[in-house]
C-alpha positions as CSV (number, residue, x, y, z in Angstrom):
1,X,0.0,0.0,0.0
2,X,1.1,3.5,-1.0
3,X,2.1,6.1,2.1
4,X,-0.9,8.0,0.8
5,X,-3.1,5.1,1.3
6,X,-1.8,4.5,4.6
7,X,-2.6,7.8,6.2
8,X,-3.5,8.2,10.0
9,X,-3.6,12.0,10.3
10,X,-5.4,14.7,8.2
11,X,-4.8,18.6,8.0
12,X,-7.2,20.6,6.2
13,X,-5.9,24.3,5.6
14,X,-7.8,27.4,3.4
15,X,-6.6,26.1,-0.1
16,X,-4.7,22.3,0.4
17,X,-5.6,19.1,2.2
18,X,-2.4,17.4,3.7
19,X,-2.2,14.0,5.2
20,X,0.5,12.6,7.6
21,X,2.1,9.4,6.5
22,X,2.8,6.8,9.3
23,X,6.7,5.8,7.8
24,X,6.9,10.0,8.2
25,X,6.0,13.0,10.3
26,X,5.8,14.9,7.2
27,X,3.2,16.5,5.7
28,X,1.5,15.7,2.4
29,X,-0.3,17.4,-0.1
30,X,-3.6,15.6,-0.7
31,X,-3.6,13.8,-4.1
32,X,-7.2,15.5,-5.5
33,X,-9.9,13.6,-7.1
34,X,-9.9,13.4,-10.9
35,X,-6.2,14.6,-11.0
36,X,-5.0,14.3,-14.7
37,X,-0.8,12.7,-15.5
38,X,-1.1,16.3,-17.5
39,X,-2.0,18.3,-14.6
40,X,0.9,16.7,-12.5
41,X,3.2,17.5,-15.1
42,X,2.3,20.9,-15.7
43,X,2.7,21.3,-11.9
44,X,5.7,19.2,-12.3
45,X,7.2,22.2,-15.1
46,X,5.9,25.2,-12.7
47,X,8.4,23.5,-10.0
48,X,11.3,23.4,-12.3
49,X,10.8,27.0,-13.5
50,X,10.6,28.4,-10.2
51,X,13.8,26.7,-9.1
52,X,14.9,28.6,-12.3
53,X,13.6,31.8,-10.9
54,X,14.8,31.4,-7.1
55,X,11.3,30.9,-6.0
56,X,12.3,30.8,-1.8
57,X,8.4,28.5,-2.4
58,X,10.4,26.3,-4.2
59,X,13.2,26.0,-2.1
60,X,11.2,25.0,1.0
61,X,9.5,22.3,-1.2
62,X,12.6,21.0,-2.8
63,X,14.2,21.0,1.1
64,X,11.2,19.2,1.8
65,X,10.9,16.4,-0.5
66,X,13.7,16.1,-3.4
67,X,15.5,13.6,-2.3
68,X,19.3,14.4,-0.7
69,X,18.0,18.1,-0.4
70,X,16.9,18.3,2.9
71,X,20.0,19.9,4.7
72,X,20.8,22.2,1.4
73,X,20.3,26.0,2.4
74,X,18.4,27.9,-0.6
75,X,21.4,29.4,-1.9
76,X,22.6,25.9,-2.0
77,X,19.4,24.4,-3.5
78,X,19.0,27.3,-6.5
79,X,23.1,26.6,-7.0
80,X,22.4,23.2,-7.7
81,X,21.0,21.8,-11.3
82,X,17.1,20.5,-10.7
83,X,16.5,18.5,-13.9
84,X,12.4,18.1,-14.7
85,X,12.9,13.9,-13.9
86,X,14.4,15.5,-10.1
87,X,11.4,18.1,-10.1
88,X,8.5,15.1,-10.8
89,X,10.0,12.9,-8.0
90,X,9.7,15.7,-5.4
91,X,6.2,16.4,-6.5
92,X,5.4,12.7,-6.3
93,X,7.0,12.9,-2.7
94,X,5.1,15.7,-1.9
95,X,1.8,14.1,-3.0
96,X,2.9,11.2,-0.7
97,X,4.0,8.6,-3.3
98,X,7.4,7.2,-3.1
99,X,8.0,7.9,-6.9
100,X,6.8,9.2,-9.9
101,X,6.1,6.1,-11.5
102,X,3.8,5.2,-8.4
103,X,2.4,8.5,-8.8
104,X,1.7,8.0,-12.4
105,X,-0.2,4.5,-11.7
106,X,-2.2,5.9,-9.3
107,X,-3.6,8.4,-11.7
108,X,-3.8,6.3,-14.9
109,X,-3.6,2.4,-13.5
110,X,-2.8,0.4,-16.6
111,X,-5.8,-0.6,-18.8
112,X,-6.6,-3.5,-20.9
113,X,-3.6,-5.2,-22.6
114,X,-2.9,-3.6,-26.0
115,X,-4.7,-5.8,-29.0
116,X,-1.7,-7.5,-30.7
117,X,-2.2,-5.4,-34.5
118,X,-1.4,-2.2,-32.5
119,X,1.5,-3.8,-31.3
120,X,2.5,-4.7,-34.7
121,X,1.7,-1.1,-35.8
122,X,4.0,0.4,-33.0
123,X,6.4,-2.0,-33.8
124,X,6.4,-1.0,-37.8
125,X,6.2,2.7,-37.0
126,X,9.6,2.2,-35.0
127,X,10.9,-0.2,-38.2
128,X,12.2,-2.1,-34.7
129,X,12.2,-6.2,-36.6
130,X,12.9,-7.5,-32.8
131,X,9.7,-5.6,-31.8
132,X,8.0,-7.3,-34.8
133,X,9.5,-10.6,-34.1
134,X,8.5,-10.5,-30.7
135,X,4.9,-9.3,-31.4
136,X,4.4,-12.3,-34.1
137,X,5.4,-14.8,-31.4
138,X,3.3,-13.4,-28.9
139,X,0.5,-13.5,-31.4
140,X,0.9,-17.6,-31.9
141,X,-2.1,-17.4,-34.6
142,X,-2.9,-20.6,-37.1
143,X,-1.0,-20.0,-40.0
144,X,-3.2,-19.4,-43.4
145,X,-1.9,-20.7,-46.5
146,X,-0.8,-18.6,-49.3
147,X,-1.1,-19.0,-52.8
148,X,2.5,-20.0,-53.1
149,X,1.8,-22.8,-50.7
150,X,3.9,-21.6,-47.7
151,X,2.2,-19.9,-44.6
152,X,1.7,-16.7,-43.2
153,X,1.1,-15.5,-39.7
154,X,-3.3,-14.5,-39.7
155,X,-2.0,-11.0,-37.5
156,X,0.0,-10.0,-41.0
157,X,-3.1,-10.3,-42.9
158,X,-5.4,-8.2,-40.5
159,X,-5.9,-4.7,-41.5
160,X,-3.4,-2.4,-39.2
161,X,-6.6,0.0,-38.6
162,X,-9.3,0.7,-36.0
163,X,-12.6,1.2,-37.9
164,X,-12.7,4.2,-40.4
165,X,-8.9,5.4,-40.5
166,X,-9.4,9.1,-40.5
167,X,-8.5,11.0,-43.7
168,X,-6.5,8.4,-45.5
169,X,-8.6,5.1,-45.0
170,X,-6.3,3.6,-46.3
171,X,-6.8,-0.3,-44.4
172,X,-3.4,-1.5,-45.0
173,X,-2.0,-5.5,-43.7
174,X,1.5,-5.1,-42.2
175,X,3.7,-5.2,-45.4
176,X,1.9,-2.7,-47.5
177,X,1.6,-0.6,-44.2
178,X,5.3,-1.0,-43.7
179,X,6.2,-0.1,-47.5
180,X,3.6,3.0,-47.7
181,X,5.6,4.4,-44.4
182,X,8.9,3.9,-45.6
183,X,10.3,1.2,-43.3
184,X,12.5,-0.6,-44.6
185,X,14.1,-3.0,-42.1
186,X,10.6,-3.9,-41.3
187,X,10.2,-4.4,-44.9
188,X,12.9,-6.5,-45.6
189,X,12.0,-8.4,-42.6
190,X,8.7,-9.5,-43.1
191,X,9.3,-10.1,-47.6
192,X,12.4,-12.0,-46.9
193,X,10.2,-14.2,-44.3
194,X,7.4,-14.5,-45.5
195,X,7.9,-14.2,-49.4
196,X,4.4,-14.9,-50.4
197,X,3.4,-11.2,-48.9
198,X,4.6,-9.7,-51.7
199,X,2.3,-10.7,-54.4
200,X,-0.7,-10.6,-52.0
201,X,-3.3,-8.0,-53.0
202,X,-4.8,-5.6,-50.7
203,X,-8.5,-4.1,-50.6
204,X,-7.4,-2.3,-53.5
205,X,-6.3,-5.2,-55.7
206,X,-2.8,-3.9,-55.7
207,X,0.5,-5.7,-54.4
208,X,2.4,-3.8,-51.9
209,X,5.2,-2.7,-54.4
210,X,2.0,-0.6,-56.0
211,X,0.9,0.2,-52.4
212,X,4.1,1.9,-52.1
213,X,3.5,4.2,-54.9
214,X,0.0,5.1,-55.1
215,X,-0.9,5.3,-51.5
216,X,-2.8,9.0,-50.5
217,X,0.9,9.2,-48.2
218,X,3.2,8.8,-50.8
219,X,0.6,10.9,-52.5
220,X,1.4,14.0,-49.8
221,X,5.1,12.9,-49.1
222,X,6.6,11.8,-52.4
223,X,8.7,9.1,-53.0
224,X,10.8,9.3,-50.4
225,X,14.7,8.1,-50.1
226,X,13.5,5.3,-48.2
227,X,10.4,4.4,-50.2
228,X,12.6,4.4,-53.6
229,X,14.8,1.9,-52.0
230,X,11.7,-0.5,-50.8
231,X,10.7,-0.1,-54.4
232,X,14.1,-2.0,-55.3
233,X,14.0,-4.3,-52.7
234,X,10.6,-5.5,-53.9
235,X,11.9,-5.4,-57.2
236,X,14.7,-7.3,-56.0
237,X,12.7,-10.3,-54.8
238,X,10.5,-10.7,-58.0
239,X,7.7,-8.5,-57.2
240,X,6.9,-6.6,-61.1
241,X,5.4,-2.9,-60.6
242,X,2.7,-1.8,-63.4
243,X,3.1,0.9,-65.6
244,X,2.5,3.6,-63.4
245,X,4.4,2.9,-60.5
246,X,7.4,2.8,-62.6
247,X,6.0,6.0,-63.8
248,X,6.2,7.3,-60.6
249,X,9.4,6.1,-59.5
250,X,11.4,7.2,-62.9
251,X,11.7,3.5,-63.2
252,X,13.0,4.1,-67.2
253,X,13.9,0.5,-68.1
254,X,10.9,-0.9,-66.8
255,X,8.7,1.6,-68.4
256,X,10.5,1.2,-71.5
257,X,10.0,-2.5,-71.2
258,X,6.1,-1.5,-71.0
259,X,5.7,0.4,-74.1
260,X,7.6,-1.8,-76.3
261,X,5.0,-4.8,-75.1
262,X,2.4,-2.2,-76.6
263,X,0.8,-0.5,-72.7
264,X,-0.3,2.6,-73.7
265,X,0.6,5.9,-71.5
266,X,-2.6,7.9,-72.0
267,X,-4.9,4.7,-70.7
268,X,-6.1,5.9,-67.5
269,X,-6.4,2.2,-65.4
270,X,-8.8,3.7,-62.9
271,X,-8.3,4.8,-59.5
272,X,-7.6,1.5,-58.2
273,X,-4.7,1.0,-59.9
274,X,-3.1,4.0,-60.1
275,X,-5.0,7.6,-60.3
276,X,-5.0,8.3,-63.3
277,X,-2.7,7.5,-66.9
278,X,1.1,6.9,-66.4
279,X,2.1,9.8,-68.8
280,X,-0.1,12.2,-65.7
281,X,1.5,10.8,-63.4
282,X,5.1,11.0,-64.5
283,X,4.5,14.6,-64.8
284,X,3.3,14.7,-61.8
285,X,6.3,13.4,-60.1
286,X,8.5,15.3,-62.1
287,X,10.1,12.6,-64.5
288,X,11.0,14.8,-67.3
289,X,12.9,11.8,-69.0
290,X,9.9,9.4,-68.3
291,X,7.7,12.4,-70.1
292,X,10.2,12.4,-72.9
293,X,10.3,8.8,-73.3
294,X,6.2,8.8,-73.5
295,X,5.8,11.0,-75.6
296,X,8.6,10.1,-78.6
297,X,6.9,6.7,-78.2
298,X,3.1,8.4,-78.7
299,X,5.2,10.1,-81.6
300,X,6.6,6.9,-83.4
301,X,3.4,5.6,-82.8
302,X,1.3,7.9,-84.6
303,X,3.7,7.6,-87.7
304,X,4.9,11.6,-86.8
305,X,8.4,13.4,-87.0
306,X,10.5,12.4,-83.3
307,X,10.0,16.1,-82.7
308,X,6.7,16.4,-80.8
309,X,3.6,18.9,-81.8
310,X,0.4,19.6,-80.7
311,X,-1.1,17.7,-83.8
312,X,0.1,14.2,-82.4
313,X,-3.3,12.2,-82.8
314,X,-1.7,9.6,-80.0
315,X,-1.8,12.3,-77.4
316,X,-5.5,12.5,-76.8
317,X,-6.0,16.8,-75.2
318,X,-7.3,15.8,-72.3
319,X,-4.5,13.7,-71.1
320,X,-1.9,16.6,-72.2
321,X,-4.1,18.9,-70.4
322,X,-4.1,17.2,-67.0
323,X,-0.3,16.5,-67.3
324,X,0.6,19.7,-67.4
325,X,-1.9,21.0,-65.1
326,X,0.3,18.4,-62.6
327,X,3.3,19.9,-63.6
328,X,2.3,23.0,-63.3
329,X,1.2,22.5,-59.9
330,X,4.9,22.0,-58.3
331,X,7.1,23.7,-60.8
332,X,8.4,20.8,-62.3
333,X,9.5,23.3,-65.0
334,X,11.5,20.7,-67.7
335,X,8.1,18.5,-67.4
336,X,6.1,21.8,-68.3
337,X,8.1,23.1,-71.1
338,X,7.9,19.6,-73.4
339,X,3.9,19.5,-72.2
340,X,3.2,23.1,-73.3
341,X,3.2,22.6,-76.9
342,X,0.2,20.2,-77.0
343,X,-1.5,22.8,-74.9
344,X,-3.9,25.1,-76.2
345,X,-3.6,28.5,-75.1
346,X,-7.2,28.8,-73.9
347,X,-7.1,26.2,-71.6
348,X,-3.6,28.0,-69.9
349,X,-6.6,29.8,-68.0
350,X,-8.0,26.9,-66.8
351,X,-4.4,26.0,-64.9
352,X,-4.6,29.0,-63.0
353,X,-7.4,27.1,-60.8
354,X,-5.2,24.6,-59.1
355,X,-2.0,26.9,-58.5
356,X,-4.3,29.1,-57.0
357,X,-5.4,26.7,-54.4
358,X,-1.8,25.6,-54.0
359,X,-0.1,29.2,-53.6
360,X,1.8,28.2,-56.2
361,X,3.5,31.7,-57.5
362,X,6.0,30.8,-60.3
363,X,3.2,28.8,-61.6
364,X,0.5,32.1,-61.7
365,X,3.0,34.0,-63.0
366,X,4.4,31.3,-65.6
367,X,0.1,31.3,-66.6
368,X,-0.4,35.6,-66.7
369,X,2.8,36.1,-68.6
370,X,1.3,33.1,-71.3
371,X,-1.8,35.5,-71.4
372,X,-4.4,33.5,-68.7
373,X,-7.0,35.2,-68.1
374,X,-7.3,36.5,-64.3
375,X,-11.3,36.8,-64.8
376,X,-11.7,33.6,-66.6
377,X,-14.6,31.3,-64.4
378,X,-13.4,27.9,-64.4
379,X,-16.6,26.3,-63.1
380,X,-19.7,28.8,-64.2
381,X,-22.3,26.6,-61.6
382,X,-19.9,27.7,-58.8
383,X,-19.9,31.6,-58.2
384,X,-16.7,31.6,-56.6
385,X,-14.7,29.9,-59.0
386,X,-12.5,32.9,-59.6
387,X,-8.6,32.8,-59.6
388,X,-8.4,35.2,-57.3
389,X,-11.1,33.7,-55.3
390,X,-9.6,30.7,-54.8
391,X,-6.5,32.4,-53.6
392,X,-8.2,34.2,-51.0
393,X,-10.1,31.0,-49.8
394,X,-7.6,28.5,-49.9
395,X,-6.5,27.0,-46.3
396,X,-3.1,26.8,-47.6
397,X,-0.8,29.5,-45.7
398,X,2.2,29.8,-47.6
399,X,4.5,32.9,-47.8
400,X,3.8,33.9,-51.0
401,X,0.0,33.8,-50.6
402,X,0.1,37.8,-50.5
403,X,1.8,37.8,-53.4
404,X,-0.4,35.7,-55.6
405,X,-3.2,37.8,-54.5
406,X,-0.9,40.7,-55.2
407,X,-0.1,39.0,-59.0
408,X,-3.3,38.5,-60.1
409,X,-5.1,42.4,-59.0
410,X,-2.0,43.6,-61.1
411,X,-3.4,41.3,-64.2
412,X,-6.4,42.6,-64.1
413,X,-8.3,40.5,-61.6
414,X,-11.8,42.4,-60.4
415,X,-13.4,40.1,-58.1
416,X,-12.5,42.3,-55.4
417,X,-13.1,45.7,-53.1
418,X,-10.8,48.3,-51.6
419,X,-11.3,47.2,-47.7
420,X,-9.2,47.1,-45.0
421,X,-9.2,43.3,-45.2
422,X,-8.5,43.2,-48.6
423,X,-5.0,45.1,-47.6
424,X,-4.1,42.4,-45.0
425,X,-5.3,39.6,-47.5
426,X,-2.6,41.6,-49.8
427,X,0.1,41.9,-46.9
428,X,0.0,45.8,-47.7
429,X,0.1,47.9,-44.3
430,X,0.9,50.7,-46.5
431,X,-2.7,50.2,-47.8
432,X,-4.0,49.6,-44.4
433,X,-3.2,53.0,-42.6
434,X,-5.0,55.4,-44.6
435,X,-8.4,53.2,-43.3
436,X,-7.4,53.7,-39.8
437,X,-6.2,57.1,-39.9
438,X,-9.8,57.7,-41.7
439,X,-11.7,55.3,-39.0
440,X,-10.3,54.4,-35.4
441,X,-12.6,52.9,-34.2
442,X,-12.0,50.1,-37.3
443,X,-8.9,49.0,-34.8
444,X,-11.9,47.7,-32.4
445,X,-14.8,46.6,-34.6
446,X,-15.9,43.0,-35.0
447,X,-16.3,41.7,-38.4
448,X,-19.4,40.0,-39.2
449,X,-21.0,38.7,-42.5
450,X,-18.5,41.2,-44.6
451,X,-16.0,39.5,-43.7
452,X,-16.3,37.3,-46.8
453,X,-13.5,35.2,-47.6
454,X,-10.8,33.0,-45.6
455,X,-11.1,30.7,-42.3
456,X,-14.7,30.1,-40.8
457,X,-13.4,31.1,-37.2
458,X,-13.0,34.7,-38.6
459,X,-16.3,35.8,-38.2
460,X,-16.5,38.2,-35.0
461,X,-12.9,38.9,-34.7
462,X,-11.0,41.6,-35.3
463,X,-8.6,42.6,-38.1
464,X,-5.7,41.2,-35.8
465,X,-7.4,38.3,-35.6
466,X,-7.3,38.5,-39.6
467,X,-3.9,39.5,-39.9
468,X,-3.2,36.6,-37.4
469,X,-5.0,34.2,-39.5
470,X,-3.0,34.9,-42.2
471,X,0.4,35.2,-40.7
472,X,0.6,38.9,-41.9
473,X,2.7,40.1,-38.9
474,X,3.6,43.4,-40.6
475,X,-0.3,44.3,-40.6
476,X,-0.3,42.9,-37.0
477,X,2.3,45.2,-36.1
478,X,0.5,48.4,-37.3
479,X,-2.7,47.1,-35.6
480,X,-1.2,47.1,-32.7
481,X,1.0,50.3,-32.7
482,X,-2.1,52.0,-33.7
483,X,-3.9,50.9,-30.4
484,X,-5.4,47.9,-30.9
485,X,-5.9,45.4,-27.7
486,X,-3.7,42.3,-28.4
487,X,-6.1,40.3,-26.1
488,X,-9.3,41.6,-27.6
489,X,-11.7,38.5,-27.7
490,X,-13.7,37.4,-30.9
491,X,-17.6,37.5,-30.3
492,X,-19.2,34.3,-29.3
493,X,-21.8,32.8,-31.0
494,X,-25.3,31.4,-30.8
495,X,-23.9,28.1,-29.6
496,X,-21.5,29.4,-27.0
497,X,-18.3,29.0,-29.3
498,X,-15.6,31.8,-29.6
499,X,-14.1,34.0,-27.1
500,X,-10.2,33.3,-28.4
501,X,-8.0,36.1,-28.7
502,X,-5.7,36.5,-32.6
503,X,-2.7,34.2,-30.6
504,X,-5.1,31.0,-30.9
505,X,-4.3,31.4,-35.0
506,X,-0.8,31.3,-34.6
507,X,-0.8,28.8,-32.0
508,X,-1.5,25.9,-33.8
509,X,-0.2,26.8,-37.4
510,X,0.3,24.9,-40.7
511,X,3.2,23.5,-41.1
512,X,4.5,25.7,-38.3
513,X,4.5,29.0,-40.6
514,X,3.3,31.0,-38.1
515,X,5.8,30.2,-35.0
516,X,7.7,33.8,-35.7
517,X,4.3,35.6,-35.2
518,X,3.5,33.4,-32.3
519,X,7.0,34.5,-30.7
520,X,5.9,38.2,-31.5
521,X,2.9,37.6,-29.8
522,X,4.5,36.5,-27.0
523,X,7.0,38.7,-26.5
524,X,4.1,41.8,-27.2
525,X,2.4,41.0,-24.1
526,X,-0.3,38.4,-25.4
527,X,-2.5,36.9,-22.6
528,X,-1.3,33.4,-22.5
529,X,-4.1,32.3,-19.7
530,X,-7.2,33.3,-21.5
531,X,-9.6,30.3,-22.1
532,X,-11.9,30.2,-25.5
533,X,-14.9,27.8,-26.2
534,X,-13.8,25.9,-29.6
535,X,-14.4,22.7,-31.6
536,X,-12.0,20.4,-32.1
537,X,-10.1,21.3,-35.1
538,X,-10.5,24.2,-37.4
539,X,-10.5,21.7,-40.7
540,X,-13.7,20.6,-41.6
541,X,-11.7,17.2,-42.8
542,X,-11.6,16.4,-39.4
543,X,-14.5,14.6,-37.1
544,X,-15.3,17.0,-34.9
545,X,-16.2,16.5,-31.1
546,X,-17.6,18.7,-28.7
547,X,-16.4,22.0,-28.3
548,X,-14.1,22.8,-25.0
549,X,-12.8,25.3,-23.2
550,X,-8.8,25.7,-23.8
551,X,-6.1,28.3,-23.4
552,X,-4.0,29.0,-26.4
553,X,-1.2,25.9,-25.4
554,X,-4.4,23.8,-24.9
555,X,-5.3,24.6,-28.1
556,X,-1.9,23.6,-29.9
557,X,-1.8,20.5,-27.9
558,X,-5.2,19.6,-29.3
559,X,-3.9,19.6,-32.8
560,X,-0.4,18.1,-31.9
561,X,-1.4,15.1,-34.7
562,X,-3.9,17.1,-36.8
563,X,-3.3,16.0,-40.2
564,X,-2.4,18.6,-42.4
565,X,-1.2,21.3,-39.7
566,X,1.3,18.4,-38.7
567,X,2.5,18.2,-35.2
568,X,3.0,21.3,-33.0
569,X,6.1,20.6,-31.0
570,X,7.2,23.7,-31.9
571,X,4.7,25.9,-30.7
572,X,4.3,23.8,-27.7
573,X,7.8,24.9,-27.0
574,X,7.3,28.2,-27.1
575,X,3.9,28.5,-25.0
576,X,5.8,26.5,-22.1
577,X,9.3,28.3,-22.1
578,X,6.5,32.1,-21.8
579,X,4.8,30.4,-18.9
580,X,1.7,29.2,-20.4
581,X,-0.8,27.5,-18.3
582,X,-2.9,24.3,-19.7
């Protein structure tokens, strides 16, 4: 029994309940009911830092109950190095626990035993083989037999997923799931064990060498280093990839081996197999030599010159189109110039739609200086199908989104108004003053319905919340030198949600493009303790639960694995070394 549980003696004072322990005279802090491992860490960090700070509080705890302090002056104690794994065991001790460990058990006693597929999935994500080993032994399924007639473990033929899989779905077995994540020892392990795996289809009907390439997180991430050489090692132990995986990986001998057995490019196999035709998705990746070797076979093909021209019957528009509409995309610029050609200058207009979305600058400006039209409406049922539309509504957050907004008003673009949004959406606070030397009081308004474009948890903030939103810390800057409050609250709405202050939009930022604003924040004077009513996530992609009350390092904690923002180590950093509370 813990010295907590064993307690004979209890002190209640105004704002603490100690107990007396009967192994010690001294007094403990009673352990509350419904204390969170989070809380105790937190109070765990607020210990360290006020050893940091020469707290004379701290002191008398430390004296109290770190271990080998108790004859230690303060002088002596602040002189001494208190390192956070020091600062929990003294907190445990003061709670009446002989260690943190106990401590932790008390608060989260261990649950059920961990189902043997997560296991396997922990196992893969660390691309530990012992781990994997270990887990397949513990697992001691009966074996199913293969095609090949040899056996395979059941637990590497369940799906590595617990019911819908969030965004991606994606229901992978173990060596699919292993290949899509780029683990390679884990790879090797489990093909050169149990080599009927690698011809096994999954849901999708493809083998894991095609998993590999046309999974949604090769999709995101690319072929990666490590994924290219799992593609070789499957290779390497007699697994074939179609046509458009050695698309995708540049694969030019196998491709080559493809179009002289008469595959065609242009065929689009369906999404199952591939998303889309192999030409589309070289381009995509960026193969300019896969591209090249496509198209002078389309060429020889269709009985025309080597030297490639919009009139090549093989190349069907559509397929042109949507290859260079890919290449366009991520400035693969070598894939883009042998693509132009077969493009129709018309549809140059249509391309601006997608680098729009993307933020993608070169490519805008590669499309106005071809003469695309900033006005041209790609989709005529969707009123705000606009170029410059889509710019301003995008959830992307790059650094140049200013300036495609900025590119495309200089072309001509008139979907628009003079506002003072409209200068922060164009990172102009030289366009900004002259509204708030005109209007003051525009410093302290909340926007409503006007506010038109951008992130749905802008309606009823402020213009710092705006220039927040957008990372536009120039705009910020003038806000706030012009007198706005830096803790001014957004309104909350009909269903109790709102109340956060322009540092929740930096607080939890995509990939983490907003940590120098949060930093200016912080070191402006932001209110790091004020609580908000908010949903889950700000991305509608995401399930959301209940809203709760958080403070801004609440907040970036809650999105710490929030596919796309990624995770917010970063501005978790930041928020604790300023002080912030949970």
């Amino acid at each position: 029994m813990l010295p907590a549980e064993r307690a004979t003696g209890v002190l209640h004072t105004e704002r603490k309940v100690y107990v007396m322990s009967k192994e010690s005279p001294t007094l403990h802090r009673q352990l509350p009911s419904g204390a969170s491992l989070e809380n105790l860490k937190n109070q765990a960090r607020t210990l360290h830092r006020q050893h940091a700070k020469q707290s004379p509080d701290a002191a008398a705890r430390l004296r109290a109950f770190a271990p080998g302090w108790g004859d230690l002056t303060d002088a002596q104690i602040f002189a001494r190095r208190l390192g956070l794994q020091q600062a929990q065991a003294a907190l445990a001790r003061e709670y009446g626990f002989a260690s943190w460990t106990r401590l932790k058990l008390r608060v989260e006693p261990p649950g059920p035993p961990v189902p043997l597929w997560k296991q396997l999935r922990a196992a893969i994500d660390g691309d530990n083989v012992a781990k994997i080993r270990k887990v397949l032994a513990a697992a001691a399924s009966t074996p199913l037999a293969s095609a090949a007639g040899t056996s395979v473990p059941a637990l590497l033929l369940q799906p590595l997923h617990e019911g819908e899989d969030g965004y991606f779905n994606q229901k992978h077995t173990a060596l699919p799931y292993a290949a899509q994540g780029g683990r390679v020892r884990a790879v090797r392990y489990l093909a050169e064990t149990y080599p009927a795996l690698i011809d096994l289809p999954d849901h999708e009907g493809r083998t894991p060498v095609n998993t590999l390439v046309h999974t949604l997180a090769t999709a995101c991430e690319g072929l990666t280093p490590s994924r290219l050489e799992i593609y070789e090692l499957l290779k390497a132990l007699g697994s074939r990839p179609d046509l458009n995986s050695a698309a995708k990986a540049g694969d030019a001998a196998l491709v080559s081996d493809y179009l002289r057995a008469g595959a065609d490019p242009c065929a689009d196999p369906g999404k199952r197999l591939g998303h889309g035709p192999a030409l589309v998705i070289a381009a995509d990746a960026g193969h300019a030599h896969i591209v090249r070797l496509m198209l002078e076979h389309l060429a020889a093909r269709a009985g025309t010159a080597p030297a490639m021209n919009s009139d090549c019957p093989a190349l069907p528009p559509s397929v042109a189109f949507n290859a260079f509409d890919r290449a366009i995309l991520v400035n693969h610029r070598a894939v883009m110039e042998l693509l132009a050609p077969f493009i129709a200058p018309e549809r140059l207009s249509d391309c601006l739609c997608g680098c729009c979305e993307f933020l993608n600058l070169e490519g805008v400006q590669y499309l106005l200086a071809r003469g695309a039209n900033p006005n041209h409406h790609i989709r005529p049922d969707d009123p705000e199908s606009y170029p410059l539309l889509i710019a301003l509504g995008t959830y992307s957050r790059k650094p140049q989104r200013s300036k495609v907004i900025e590119a495309l008003i200089h072309a001509g673009a008139t979907q628009w108004q003079a506002s003072p949004q409209m200068a922060i959406h164009r990172g102009r606070p030289d366009l900004l003053a002259p509204y708030l030397d005109a209007d003051p009081t525009l410093l302290h308004r909340e926007w409503g319905d006007e506010q038109r474009w951008g992130a749905r948890d802008l309606k009823g903030g402020t213009l710092l919340h705006m220039a927040a939103e957008y990372y536009e810390q120039e705009c910020a800057a003038l806000l706030v030198h012009r007198g706005a409050d830096i803790n001014a609250r957004a309104a909350v709405d009909a269903d109790g949600i709102g109340g956060h202050t322009a540092i929740y939009h930096v607080a939890a930022s995509f990939h983490h493009r907003g940590l120098d604003m949060l930093r200016w924040f912080v070191a402006t004077g932001a209110d790091l303790t004020v609580e908000a009513n908010l949903p889950c996530s700000r991305l509608r992609c995401v399930p959301q639960e209940p809203p709760r009350v958080v403070t801004p390092l609440r907040w970036a904690r809650r999105h710490d694995y929030d596919w796309p923002l990624g995770t917010m180590e970063q501005e978790i950093a930041i928020l604790r070394e300023a002080g912030a509370p949970e």
